[in-house]
C-alpha positions as CSV (number, residue, x, y, z in Angstrom):
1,X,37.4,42.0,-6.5
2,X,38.0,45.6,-6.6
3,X,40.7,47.4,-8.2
4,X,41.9,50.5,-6.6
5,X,44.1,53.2,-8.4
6,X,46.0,52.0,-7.1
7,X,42.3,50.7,-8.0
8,X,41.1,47.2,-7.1
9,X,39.4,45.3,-9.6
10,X,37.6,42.0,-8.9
11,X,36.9,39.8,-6.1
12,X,34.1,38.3,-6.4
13,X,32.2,34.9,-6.7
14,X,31.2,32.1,-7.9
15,X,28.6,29.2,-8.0
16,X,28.3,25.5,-6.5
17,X,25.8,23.0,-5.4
18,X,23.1,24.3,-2.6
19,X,21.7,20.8,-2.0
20,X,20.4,19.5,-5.2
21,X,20.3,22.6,-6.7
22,X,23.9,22.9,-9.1
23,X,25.0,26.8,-9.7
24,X,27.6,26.1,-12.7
25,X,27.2,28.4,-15.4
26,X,27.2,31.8,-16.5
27,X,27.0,34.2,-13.9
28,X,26.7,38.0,-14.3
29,X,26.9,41.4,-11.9
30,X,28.7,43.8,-10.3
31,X,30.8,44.6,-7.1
32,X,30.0,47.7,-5.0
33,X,31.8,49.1,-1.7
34,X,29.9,50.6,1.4
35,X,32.9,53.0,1.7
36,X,32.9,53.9,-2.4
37,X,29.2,55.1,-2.6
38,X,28.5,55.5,-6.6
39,X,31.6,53.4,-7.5
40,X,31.0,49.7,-9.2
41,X,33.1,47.2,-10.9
42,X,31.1,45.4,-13.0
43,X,31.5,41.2,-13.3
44,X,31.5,38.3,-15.3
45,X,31.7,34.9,-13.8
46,X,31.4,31.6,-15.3
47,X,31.9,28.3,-13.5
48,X,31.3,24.3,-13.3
49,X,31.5,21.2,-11.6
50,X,34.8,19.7,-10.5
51,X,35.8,16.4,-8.8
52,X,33.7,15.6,-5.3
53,X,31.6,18.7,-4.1
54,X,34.6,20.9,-5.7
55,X,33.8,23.9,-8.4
56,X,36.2,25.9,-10.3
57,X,36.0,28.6,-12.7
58,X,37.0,32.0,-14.1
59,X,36.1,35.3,-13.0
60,X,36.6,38.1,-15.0
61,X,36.2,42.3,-14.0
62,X,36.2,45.2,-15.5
63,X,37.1,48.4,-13.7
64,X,34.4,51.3,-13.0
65,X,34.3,53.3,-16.4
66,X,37.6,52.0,-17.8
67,X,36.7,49.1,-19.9
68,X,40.3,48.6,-20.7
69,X,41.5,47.8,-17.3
70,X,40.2,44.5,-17.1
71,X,41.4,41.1,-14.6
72,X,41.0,37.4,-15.3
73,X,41.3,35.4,-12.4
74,X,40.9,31.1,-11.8
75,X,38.7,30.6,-9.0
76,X,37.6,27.8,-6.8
77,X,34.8,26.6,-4.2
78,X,33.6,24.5,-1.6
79,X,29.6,24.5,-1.0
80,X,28.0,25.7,2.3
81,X,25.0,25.3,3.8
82,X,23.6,28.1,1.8
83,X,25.8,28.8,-0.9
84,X,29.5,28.5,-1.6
85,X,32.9,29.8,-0.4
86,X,35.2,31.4,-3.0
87,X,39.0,31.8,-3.5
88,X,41.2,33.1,-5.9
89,X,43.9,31.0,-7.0
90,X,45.6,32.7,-9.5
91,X,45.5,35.8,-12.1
92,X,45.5,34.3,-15.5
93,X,45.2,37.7,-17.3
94,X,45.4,41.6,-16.6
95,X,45.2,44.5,-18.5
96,X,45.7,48.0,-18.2
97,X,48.0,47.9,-15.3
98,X,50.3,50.4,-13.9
99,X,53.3,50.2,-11.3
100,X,50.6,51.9,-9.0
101,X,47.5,50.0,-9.7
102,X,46.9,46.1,-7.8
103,X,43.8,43.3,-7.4
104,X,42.2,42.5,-4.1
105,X,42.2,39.0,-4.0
106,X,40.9,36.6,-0.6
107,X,37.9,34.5,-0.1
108,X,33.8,35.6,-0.4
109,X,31.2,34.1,1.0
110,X,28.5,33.8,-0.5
111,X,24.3,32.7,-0.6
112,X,21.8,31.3,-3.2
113,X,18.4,32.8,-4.1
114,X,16.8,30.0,-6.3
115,X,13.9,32.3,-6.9
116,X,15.6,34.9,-8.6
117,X,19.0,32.6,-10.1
118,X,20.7,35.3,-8.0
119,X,24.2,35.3,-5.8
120,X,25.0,37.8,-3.1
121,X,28.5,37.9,-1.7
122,X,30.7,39.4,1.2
123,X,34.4,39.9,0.5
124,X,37.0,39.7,2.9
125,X,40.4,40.5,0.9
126,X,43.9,40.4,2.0
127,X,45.2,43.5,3.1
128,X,46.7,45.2,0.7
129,X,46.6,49.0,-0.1
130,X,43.1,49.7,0.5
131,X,41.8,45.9,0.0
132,X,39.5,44.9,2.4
133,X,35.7,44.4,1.7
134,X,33.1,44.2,-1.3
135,X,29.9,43.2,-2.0
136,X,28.3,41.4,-4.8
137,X,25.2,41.0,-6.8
138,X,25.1,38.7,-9.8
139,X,22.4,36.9,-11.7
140,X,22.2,33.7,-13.7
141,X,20.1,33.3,-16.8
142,X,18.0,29.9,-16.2
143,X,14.9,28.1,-17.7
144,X,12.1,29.1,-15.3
145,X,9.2,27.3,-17.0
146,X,8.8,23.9,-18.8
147,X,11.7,23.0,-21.3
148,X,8.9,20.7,-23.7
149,X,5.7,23.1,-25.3
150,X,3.0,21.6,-26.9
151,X,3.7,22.5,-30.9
152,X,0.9,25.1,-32.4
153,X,-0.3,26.0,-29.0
154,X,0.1,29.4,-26.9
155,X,2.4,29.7,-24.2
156,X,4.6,31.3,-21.8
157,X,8.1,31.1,-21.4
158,X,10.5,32.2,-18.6
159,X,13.4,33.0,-17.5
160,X,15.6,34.5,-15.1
161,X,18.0,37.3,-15.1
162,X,18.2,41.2,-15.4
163,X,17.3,43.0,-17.9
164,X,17.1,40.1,-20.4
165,X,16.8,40.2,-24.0
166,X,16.0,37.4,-26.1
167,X,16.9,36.7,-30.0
168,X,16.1,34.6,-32.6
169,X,20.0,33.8,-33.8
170,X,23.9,33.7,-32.2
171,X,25.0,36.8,-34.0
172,X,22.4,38.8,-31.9
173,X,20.5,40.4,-35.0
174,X,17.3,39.2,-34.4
175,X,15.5,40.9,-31.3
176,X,12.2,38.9,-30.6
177,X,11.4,39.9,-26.6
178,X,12.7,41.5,-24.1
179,X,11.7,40.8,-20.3
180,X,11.8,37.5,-18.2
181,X,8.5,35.8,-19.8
182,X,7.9,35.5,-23.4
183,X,4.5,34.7,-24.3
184,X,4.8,33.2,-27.6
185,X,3.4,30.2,-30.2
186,X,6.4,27.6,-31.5
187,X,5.9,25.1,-34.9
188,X,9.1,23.8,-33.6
189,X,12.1,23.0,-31.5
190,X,13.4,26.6,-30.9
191,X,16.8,28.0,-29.8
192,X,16.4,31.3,-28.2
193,X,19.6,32.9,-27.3
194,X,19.3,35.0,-24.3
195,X,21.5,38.4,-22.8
196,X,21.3,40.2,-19.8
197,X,21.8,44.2,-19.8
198,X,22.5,43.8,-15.9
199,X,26.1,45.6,-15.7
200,X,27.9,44.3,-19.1
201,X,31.2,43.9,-19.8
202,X,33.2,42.7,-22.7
203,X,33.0,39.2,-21.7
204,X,29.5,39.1,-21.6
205,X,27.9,35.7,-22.5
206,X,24.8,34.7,-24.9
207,X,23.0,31.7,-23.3
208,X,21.2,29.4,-25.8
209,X,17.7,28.5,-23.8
210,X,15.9,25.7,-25.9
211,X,12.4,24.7,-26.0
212,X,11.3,21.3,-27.3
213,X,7.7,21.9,-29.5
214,X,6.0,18.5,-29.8
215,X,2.9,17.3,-31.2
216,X,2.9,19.3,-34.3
217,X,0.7,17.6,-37.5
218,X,3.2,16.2,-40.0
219,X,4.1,18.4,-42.5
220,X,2.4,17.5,-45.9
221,X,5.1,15.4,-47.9
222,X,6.2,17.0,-51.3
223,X,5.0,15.6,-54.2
224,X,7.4,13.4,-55.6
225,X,9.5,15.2,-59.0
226,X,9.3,14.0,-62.4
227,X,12.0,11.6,-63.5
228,X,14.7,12.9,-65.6
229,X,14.6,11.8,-69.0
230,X,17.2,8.8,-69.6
231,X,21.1,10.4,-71.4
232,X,22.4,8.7,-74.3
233,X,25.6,8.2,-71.7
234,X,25.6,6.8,-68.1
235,X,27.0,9.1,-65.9
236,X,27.9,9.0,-61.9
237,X,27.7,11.3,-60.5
238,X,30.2,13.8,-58.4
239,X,31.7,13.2,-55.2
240,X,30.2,14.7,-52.3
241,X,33.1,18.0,-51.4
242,X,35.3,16.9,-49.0
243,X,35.0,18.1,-45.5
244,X,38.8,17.8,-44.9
245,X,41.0,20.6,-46.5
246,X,44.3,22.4,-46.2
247,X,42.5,24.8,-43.4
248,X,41.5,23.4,-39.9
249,X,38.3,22.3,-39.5
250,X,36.9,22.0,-35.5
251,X,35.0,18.7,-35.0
252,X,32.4,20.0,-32.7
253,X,31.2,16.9,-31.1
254,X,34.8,15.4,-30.7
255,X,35.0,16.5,-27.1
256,X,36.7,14.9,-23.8
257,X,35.9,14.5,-20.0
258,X,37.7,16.9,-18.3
259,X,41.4,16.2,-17.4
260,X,41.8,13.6,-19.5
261,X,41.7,11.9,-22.9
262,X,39.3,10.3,-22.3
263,X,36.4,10.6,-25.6
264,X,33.2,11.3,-24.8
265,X,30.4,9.3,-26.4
266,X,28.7,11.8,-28.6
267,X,32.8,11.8,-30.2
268,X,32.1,8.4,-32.1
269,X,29.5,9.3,-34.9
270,X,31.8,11.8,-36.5
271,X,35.2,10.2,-35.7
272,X,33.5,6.9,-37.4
273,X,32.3,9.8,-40.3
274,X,35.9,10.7,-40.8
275,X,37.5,7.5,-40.6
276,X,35.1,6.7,-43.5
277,X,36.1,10.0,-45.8
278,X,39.9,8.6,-45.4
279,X,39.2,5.0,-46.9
280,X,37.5,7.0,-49.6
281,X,40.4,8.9,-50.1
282,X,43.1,6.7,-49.7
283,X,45.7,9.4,-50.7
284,X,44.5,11.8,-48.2
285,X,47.3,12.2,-45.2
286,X,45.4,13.9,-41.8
287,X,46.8,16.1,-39.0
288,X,45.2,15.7,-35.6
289,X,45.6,18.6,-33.6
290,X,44.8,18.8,-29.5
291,X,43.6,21.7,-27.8
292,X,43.0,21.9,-24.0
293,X,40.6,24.7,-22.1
294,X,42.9,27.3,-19.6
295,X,42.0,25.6,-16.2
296,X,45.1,23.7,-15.1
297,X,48.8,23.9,-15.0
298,X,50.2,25.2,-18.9
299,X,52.8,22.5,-19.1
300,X,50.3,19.9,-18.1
301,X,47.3,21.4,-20.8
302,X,50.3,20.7,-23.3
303,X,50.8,17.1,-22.3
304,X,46.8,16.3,-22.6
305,X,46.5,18.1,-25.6
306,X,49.3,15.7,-27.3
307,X,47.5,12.8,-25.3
308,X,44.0,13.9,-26.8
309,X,45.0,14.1,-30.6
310,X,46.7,10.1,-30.0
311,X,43.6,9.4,-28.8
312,X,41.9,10.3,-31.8
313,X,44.7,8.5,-33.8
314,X,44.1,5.5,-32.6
315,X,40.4,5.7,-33.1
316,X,41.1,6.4,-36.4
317,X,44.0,3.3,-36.6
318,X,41.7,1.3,-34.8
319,X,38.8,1.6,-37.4
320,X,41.6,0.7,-39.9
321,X,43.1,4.1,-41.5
322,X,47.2,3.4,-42.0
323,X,48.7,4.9,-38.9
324,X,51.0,6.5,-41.1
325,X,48.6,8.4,-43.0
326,X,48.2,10.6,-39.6
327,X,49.8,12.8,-37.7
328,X,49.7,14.8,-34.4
329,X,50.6,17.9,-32.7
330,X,49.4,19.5,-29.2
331,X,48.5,23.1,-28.5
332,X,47.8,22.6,-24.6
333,X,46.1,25.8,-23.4
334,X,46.9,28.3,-25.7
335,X,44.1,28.4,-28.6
336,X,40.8,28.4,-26.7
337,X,37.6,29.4,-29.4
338,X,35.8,30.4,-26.5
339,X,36.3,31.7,-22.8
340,X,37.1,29.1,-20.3
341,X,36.0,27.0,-18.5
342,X,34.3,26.1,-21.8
343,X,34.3,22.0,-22.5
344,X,34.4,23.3,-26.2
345,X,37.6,24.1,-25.5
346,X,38.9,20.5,-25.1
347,X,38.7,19.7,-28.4
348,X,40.3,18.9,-32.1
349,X,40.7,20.2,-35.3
350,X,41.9,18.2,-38.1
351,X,43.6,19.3,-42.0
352,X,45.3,17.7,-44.2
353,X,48.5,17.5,-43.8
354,X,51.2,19.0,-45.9
């Protein structure tokens, strides 16, 4: 969507289902307008599946050459025939504004290259101030070759996007490529994480892309080290440090289906991993603390949050900890670790209590 100065910011898309083909993810761009030659307002939009045929999302835009006047809006679509059709539901954040300055919000239309992981949208706003049309380019970054590499062996890998960069770690340190195929030799299972230089913003994402090396030879095995000489005194020895201290810790693969708090399966290793740390440390008292993502109603994120730590509770009661020994508390909406929709964001944290 456009922002007009008054100064339009925004408007603009988002991703669905063109037959079997899903478009949730990270999507990234820029708006232009016929009548604005030069101007753009570049875009960040990420998205997922909903209930039914349903998407929602955020979008998020940045106004042509002032990076500090910024919209966040929630967003939702319905699939067509060859592509999706977007609406704003609400403005979740703004910045920069002034008592002259406003959002174009409506519904875009827009179609699906699978080629080229690219989206191309037509605006129609509601009129207001100078709101009426934009258009919009954006690009996904996507696997474009096979996800499993023979280990040892010499091959290319691609993906889509614009001007995409590819590193070796998260923190973006570690340039190894640059370009959509990366001809390249793995050892191992790799994690590349991928940018694209296509119209950035602040909000620009890092996509992890991983390739599976198999068939490597087995690694020599170490020869085995000399035995320590027997002590005069039998000793045990330490404790393993405790993961649980005063500070939060995240559990990162304690995670929820959306809506609800419900636990996903991958939650059970580590809640069955913590459940065994309190029976070793029967003094130990635990806070359970619910976090929701920002899609949704804020009164109803705090609810599931509360809902979400019980649910861990009585895991936890369940695999016999003293119910007493925990408590819980509920943040809803309001301490995402990462922009939403992010199902990271549905999460815990647990510390030991005061």
């Amino acid at each position: 969507m456009k922002h007009g100065m008054w100064l339009g910011l925004l408007g603009w898309l988002l991703a669905g289902n063109v037959g079997a083909q899903s478009l949730a993810g990270i999507w990234q761009g820029v708006e232009t307008d016929p009548e604005e030659p030069g101007a753009t307002w570049p875009a960040l939009l990420r998205v997922q599946e909903g209930k039914g045929s349903g998407l929602f999302g955020v979008l998020y835009q940045e106004a042509t050459g002032r990076p500090n006047v910024t919209v966040t809006f929630q967003v939702r679509a319905t699939r067509t025939a060859n592509g999706l059709a977007l609406e704003h539901v609400r403005k979740l954040n703004e910045t920069g504004a002034t008592p002259f300055s406003y959002w174009c919000d409506g519904t875009i239309a827009f179609t699906y290259d699978a080629k080229e992981e690219k989206l191309t949208g037509r605006a129609a706003y509601e009129p207001v101030g100078d709101c009426d049309k934009g258009s919009f380019t954006l690009y996904r970054v996507k696997l474009k070759s096979a996800a499993k590499v023979t280990a040892g062996t010499e091959t290319t890998i691609r993906v889509s996007g614009r001007d995409v960069r590819w590193y070796a770690d998260a923190d973006l340190k570690q340039l190894v490529n640059s370009g959509n195929a990366y001809r390249t030799k793995l050892s191992k299972t790799t994690t590349f994480y991928i940018t694209q230089g296509y119209y950035r913003t602040r909000e620009s994402a890092v996509v992890p892309i991983t390739i599976q090396a198999s068939g490597a030879a087995p690694a020599p095995k170490p020869k085995p080290a000399p035995k320590p000489a027997p002590s005069d005194t039998a000793r045990s020895a330490p404790p393993p440090a405790p993961a649980i201290s005063e500070k939060p810790v995240v559990l990162p693969t304690v995670l929820f289906k959306l809506g609800t708090p419900e636990l996903l399966a991958e939650a059970l290793p580590a809640l069955d991993q913590l459940a065994a740390e309190l029976k070793a440390r029967p003094a130990l008292r635990l806070q359970v603390a619910g976090h929701t993502d920002r899609i949704g109603e804020s009164d109803k994120n705090q609810i599931l949050s509360e809902q979400r730590a019980e649910a861990v509770k009585a895991y936890l009661v369940k695999a016999g900890i003293e119910p007493e020994r925990i408590s819980t508390i509920g943040y809803g909406d309001t301490r995402p670790l990462y922009a939403s929709p992010d199902a990271r964001n549905r999460r815990v944290e647990v510390a030991e209590a005061k």
